[in-house]
Each structure stands twice: as structure tokens, then as C-alpha cells.
C-alpha positions as CSV (number, residue, x, y, z in Angstrom):
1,X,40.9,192.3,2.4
2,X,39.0,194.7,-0.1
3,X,36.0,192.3,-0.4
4,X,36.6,191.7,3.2
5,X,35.5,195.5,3.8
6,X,33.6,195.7,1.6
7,X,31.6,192.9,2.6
8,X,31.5,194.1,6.2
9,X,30.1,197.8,5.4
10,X,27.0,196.4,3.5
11,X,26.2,194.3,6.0
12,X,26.5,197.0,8.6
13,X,24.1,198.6,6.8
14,X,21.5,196.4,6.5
15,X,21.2,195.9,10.0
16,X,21.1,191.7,10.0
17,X,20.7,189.4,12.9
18,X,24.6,187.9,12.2
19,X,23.2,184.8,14.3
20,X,21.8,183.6,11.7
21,X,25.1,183.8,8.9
22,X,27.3,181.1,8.4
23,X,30.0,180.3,10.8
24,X,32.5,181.0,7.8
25,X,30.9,184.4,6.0
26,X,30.5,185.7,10.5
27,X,33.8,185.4,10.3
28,X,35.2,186.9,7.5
29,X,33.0,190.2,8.1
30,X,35.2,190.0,11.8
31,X,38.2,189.7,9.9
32,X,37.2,193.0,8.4
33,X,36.7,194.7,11.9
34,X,40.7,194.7,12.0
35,X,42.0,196.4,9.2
36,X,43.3,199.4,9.0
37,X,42.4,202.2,6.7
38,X,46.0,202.5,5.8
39,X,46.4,198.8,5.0
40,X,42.9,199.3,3.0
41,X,44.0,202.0,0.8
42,X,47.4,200.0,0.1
43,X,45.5,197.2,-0.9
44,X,43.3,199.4,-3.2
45,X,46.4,200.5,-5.1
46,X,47.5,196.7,-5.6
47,X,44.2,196.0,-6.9
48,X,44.8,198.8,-9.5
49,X,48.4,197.6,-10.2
50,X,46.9,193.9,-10.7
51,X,43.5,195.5,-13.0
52,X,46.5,197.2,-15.0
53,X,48.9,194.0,-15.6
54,X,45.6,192.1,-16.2
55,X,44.4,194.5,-18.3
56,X,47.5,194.1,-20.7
57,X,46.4,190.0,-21.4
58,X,43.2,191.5,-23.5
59,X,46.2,193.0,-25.9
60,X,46.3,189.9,-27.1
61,X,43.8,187.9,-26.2
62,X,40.4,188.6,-26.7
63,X,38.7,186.0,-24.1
64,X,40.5,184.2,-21.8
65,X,39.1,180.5,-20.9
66,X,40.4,178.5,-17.7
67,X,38.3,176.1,-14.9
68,X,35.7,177.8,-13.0
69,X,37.3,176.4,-9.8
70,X,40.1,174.2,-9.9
71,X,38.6,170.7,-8.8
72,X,35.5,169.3,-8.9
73,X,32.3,170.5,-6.8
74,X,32.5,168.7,-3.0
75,X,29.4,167.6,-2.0
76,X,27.1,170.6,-0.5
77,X,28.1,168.9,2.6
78,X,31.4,170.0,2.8
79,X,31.1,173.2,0.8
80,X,32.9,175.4,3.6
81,X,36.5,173.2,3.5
82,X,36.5,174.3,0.0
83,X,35.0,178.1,0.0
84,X,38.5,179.5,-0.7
85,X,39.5,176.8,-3.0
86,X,36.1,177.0,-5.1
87,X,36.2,180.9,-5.2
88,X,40.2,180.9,-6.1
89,X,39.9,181.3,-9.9
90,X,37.1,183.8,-9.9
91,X,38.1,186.0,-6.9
92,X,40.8,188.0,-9.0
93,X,38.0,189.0,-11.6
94,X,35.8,189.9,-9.3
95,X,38.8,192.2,-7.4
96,X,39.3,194.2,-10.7
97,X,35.5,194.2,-12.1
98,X,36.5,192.9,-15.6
99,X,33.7,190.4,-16.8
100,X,33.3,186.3,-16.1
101,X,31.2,183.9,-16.8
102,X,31.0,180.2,-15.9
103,X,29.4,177.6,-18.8
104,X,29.0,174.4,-17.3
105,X,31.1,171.4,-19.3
106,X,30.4,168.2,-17.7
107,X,30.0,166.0,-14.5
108,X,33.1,164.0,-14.0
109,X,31.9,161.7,-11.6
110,X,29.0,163.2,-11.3
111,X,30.0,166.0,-10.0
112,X,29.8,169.3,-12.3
113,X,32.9,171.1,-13.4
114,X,32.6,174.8,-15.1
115,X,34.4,176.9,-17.5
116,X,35.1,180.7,-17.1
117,X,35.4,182.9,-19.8
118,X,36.7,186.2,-18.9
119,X,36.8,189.7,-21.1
120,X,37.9,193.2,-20.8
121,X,36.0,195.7,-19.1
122,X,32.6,196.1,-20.9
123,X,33.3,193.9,-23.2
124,X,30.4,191.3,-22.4
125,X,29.3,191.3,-25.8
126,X,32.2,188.8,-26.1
127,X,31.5,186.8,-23.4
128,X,28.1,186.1,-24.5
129,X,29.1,185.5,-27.8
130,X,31.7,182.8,-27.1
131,X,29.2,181.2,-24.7
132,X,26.7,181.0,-27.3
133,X,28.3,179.3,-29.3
134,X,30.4,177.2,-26.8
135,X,27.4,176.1,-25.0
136,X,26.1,173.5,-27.0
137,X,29.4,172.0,-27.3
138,X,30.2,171.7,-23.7
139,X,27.1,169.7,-23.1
């Protein structure tokens, strides 16, 4: 819903011919249209409940490492079937602002699969450390 809005007011803003989007981004900007301020503003205070309990992994962890997406890449072909699917593991990082980055670590099939390290707010240092030196490994 945030992104949603957020999404939506930008590009208000910038005055596009919305002919020319995507079928699936067209409508999410419509889905926007819809919500409520009140709904928004509750939203914004889960997102700050979820940054906080997020927040509380980097006590002990320093990086965390999962799948970029949680299957392989579809063929560009059928990209919008999977948008939500491809987007799931990164969207919550994005929501909060904490920092990712996605190493690719093989083709399966021929297909490429991705690995996201994620840090603590401003701590990117990390994430380009542990990429550097993961990198050549994942090749």
C-alpha cells in the first residue's frame, strides 16, 4: 500500500502518458487511487513496528544472506505472472530502507538465481565488503 502511494504521487508528478505503462504497474498506481489517508498512516506505523523488529536481527547478526527471489528467473516472457513472486524477498527491505544487494550465484538451468545480502541502516560498508569477497566464489 505504502509503495502503492508512493508510487502513484511520483507519477502524478511527472505528468506521463499512463498509455504507454504496463498493464500490471497502470494498475497498481489505480490501486493507489483508493486508499485512504487513514489506512495510509496505519500502514506507516506497521512499517515502523516491522523496521523496529527487523532492526533487532542486526543484534546479532551482522549481514543477513537469503535468495534474491524465491525461484528461478521465468523467461522475460512471462515476467508479469511472477512480479509479486520475484519482488517478495526484497520488498520488505525496501519498505524499511535498510540496505540489499543481490550477487548473482549461478544459472540453474540456465536460468540465473541471486543472493541478497542485507545490513543495518548505513551500514553498506558491510554489504560491500561481504560481496567482495563473496563474488568470486559465487561464480
Amino acid at each position: 500500500m505504502i509503495s502503492r502511494c508512493e508510487a502513484a504521487a511520483f507519477h502524478q508528478a511527472l505528468g506521463l502518458d499512463r498509455a504507454r505503462y504496463w498493464d500490471e504497474v497502470a494498475d497498481q498506481l489505480d490501486a493507489a487511487a483508493g486508499v485512504t489517508a487513514i489506512q495510509y498512516i496505519d500502514a506507516q506505523r506497521l512499517r515502523a513496528d516491522l523496521a523496529g523488529d527487523l532492526l533487532a536481527v542486526f543484534d546479532t547478526f551482522d549481514v543477513l544472506a537469503m535468495p534474491t527471489a524465491p525461484v528461478v528467473a521465468p523467461l522475460a516472457t512471462d515476467f508479469a505472472r511472477h512480479l509479486l513472486l520475484l519482488s517478495r524477498n526484497a520488498i520488505p527491505w525496501s519498505l524499511v530502507g535498510f540496505p540489499a544487494v543481490s550477487l548473482p550465484c549461478g544459472r540453474p538451468g540456465g536460468l540465473p538465481v541471486g543472493l541478497q545480502l542485507v545490513a543495518r541502516p548505513w551500514r553498506e560498508d558491510l554489504l560491500v565488503a561481504v560481496g567482495t569477497a563473496l563474488e568470486p566464489l559465487l561464480r
